[in-house]
N, C-alpha and C positions, 0 to 999 in steps of 0.2 A: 273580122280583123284581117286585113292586106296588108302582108309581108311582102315587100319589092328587094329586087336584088338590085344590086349595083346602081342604086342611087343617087345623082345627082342631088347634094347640097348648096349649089349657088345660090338658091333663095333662100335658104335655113340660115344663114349665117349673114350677118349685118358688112362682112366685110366683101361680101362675095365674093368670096373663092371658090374657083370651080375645082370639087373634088368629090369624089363617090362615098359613098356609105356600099361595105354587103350586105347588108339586112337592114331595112328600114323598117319600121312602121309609126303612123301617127294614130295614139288612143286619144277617146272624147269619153271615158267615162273610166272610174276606178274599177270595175268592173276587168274592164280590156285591159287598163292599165296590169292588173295583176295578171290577167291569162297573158300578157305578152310577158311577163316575167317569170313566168310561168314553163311556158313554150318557147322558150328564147330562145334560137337556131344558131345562136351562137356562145360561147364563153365569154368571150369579151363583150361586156356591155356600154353603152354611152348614152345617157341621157341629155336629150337636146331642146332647152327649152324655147326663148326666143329669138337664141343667135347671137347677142347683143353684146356679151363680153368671151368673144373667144376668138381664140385665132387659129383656123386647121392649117397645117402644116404638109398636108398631105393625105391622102386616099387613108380611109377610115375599116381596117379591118375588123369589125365589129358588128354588131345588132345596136341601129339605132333605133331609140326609144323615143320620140317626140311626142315632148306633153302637150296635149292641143283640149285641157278639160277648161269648159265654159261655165260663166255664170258668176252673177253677181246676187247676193244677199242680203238682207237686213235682220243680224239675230235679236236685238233687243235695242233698247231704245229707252232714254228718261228725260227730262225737260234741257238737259243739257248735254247728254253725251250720246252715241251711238257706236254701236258695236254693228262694225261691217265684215263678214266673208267674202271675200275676193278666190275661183279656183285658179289653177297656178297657170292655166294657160291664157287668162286675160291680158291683152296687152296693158303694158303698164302705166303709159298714158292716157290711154281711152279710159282707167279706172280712175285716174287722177283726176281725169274729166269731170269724168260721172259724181266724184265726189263735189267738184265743186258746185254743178249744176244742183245740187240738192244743197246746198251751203254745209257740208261738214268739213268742219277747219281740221287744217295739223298736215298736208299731205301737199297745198299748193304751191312750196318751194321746190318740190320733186315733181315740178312740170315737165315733160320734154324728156325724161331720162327715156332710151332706148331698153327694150328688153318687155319680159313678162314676169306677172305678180311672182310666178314659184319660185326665180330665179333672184327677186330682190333681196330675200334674208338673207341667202349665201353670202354675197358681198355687201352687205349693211347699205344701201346702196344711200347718196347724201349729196348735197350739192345747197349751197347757201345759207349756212348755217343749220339745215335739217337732217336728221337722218333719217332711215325708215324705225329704228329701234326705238324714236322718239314717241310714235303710235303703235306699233306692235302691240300685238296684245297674248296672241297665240299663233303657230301653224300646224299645219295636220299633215299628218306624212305616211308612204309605206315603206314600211324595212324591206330591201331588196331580198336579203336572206331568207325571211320567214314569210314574208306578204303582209305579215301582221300591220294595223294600222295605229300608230301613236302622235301624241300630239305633244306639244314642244312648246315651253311657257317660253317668256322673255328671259328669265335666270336661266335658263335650263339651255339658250340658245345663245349664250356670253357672248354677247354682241361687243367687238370693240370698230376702231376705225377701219372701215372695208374688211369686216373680218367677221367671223360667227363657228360656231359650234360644226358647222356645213363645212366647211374650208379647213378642218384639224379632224380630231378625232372622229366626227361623225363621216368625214367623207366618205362618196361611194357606197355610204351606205342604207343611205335615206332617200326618197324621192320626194319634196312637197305635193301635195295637192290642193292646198288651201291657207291662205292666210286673212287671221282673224288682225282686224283695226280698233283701235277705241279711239274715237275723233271726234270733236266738238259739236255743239250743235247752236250754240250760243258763248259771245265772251269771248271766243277766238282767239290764241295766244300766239300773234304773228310774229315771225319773225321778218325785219327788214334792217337789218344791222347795217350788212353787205352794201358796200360803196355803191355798186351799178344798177344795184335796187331800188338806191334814195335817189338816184339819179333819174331814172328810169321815170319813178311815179313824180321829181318834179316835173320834168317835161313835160308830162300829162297833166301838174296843176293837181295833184292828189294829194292832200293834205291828210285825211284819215281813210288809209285802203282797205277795200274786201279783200278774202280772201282769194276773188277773181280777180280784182286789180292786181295782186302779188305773182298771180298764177301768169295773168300777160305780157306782167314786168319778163318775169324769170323765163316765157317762151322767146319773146322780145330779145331776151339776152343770148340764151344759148341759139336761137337763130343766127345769131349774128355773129357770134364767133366759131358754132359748129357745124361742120356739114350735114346736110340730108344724107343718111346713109341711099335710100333711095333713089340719091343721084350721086353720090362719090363715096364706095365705100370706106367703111370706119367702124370703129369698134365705142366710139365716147372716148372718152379719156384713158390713153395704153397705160401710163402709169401712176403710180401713188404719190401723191405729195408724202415725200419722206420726212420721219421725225427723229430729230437729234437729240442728242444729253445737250448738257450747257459746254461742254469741256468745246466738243466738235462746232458748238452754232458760235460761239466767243471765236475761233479759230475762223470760222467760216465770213465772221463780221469782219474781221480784221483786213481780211482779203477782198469782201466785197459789203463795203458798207452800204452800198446803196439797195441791196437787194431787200425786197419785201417778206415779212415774215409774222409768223402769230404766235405769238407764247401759250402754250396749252396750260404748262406747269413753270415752278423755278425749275426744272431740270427737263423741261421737255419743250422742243423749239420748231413748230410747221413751217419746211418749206415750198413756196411754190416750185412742183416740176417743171413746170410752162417755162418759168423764169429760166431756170436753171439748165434746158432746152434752147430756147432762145439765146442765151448768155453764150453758150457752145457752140450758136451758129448755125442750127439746125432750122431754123424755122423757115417754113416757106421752101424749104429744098427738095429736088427731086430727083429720085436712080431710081431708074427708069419708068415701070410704073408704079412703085412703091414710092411714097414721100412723106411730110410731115407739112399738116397744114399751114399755110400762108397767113391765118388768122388766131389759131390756137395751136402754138408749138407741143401741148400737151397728147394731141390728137395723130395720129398716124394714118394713114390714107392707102386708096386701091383706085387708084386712077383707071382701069379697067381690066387689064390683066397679069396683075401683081399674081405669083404665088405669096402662099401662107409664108414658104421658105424665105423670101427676097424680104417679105415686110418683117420675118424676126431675125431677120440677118440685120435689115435696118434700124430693128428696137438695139442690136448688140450692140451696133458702132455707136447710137447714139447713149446706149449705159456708160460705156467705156472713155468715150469722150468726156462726158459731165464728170465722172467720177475722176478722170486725169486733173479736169481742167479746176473743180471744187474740193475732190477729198468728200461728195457725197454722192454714193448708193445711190441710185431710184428704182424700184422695185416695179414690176410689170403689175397693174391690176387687171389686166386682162390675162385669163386663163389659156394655156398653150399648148396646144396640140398635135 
């Protein structure tokens, strides 16, 4: 196990900021995983999985931890269902892949998200009507304090919207290594509600889709209004679509009728951030090399050498603005560092 000092993370992180870690090291096996917790050379620890929802702020005095454990499984299997382990350092599309290439349904609207398996439960991660809690089944984890290793049902991991057991109480304190799936094998119970999905498979003339045709609609889409981190840094989507009581969304109508919205409950009312982003003016604008993409106002950018500081200076102004100009919060889903 090689422990590096002064670590450059521009490539650990989807937004590329160039800034250091003191202590790195990347384990491939729980094994390493615990000797580096173990031997940790520093107090302060960071666990760094794919990158994909954070934003460093600056040089990282810490021991980082990057989880880099491989490997795809099949634990059991009946004429209809399949139970898959996934460890936490698979990327989370190439898993998504893999699932479809085998036809196990439940996971092909979560094509495309950025990131890796470990790092999905923390933030429930969802996009088209699906979440990952909708297949969950289990994950396996080590308690940083004791090393001990325990595993975490779906109750036990109170999944709500972008939210989990990982993100409250448990934080800091667990590291995933493994997340267990239960996902279809026949009978597929797709989801294609979503407007740019029915759109999507008419232009293609798809009257009844697999759940590879769903998987190409939903790459098809977010290609299209998100950046390749790859080529222009990004994180996915910086914030939450927030949700209001009725008192605030009636208030919120009255002022902008036109704005699009989803009723969860009688008392609980989704609004698009993107909108409410856009609405503010935001979209497509750039200081300096931080900006907000031209195609999806939800989305925050690194034109190539944005600090961490410049891009959440830029989340501020754009909170601060929606909330003057609506009277609603939008909460960062991206974690801040």
């Amino acid at each position: 196990m090689l422990v590096e000092e002064n670590k450059s993370l521009k490539n650990y992180n989807t937004f590329g900021i160039d800034c250091n870690a003191r202590y790195f090291v990347s384990v491939e096996t729980i094994a390493e995983l615990k000797q580096g917790l173990f031997k940790k050379p520093s107090e302060a620890l960071f666990i760094l999985g794919g990158g994909s929802n954070m934003l460093l702020t600056g040089n990282l005095d810490a021991f980082v931890l990057h989880i880099n454990l491989k490997g795809i499984e099949i634990l059991k299997e009946t004429e209809t269902e399949v139970f898959v382990k996934a460890m936490a350092g698979e990327n989370w599309h190439d898993f998504v892949q893999y699932c479809i290439l085998n036809d196990f349904g439940g996971l092909e609207n979560l094509s495309l998200i950025p990131g890796n398996v470990g790092t999905a439960p923390i933030q429930n991660i969802g996009a088209y009507g699906v979440e990952l809690k909708d297949t969950f089944e289990s994950c396996n984890t080590v308690e940083i304090e004791t090393l001990n290793e325990r595993a975490f049902t779906k109750d036990e991991c109170a999944f709500e919207y972008r939210n989990s057991i990982f993100k409250n109480e448990a934080k800091g304190k667990y590291i995933i290594t493994s997340v267990i799936f239960k996902l279809t094998k026949k009978d597929h119970k797709t989801s294609i509600s979503y407007g740019d999905i029915q759109k999507n498979l008419a232009e293609r003339n798809i009257q009844n889709p697999t759940i590879k045709d769903i998987s190409e609609a939903v790459i098809a889409i977010r290609q299209a209004k998100l950046p390749d981190p790859k080529v222009l840094g990004n994180s996915g989507s910086f914030f939450k679509n927030p949700v209001v009581d009725s008192e605030t969304f009636q208030e919120f109508r009255r002022n902008f009728p036109e704005a699009p919205f989803y009723e969860l409950s009688p008392t609980g009312f989704k609004i698009p951030a993107g909108w409410l982003i856009e609405k503010a003016g935001f979209k497509g604008q750039r200081f300096g090399d931080a900006g907000v993409h031209k195609n999806q106002a939800l989305v925050l950018v690194n034109y190539g050498n944005a600090t961490g500081a410049e891009i959440w200076q830029l989340a501020m102004t754009v909170q601060k603005k929606v909330r003057e100009m609506t009277g609603i919060f939008i909460e960062p889903e991206v974690n801040v560092f």
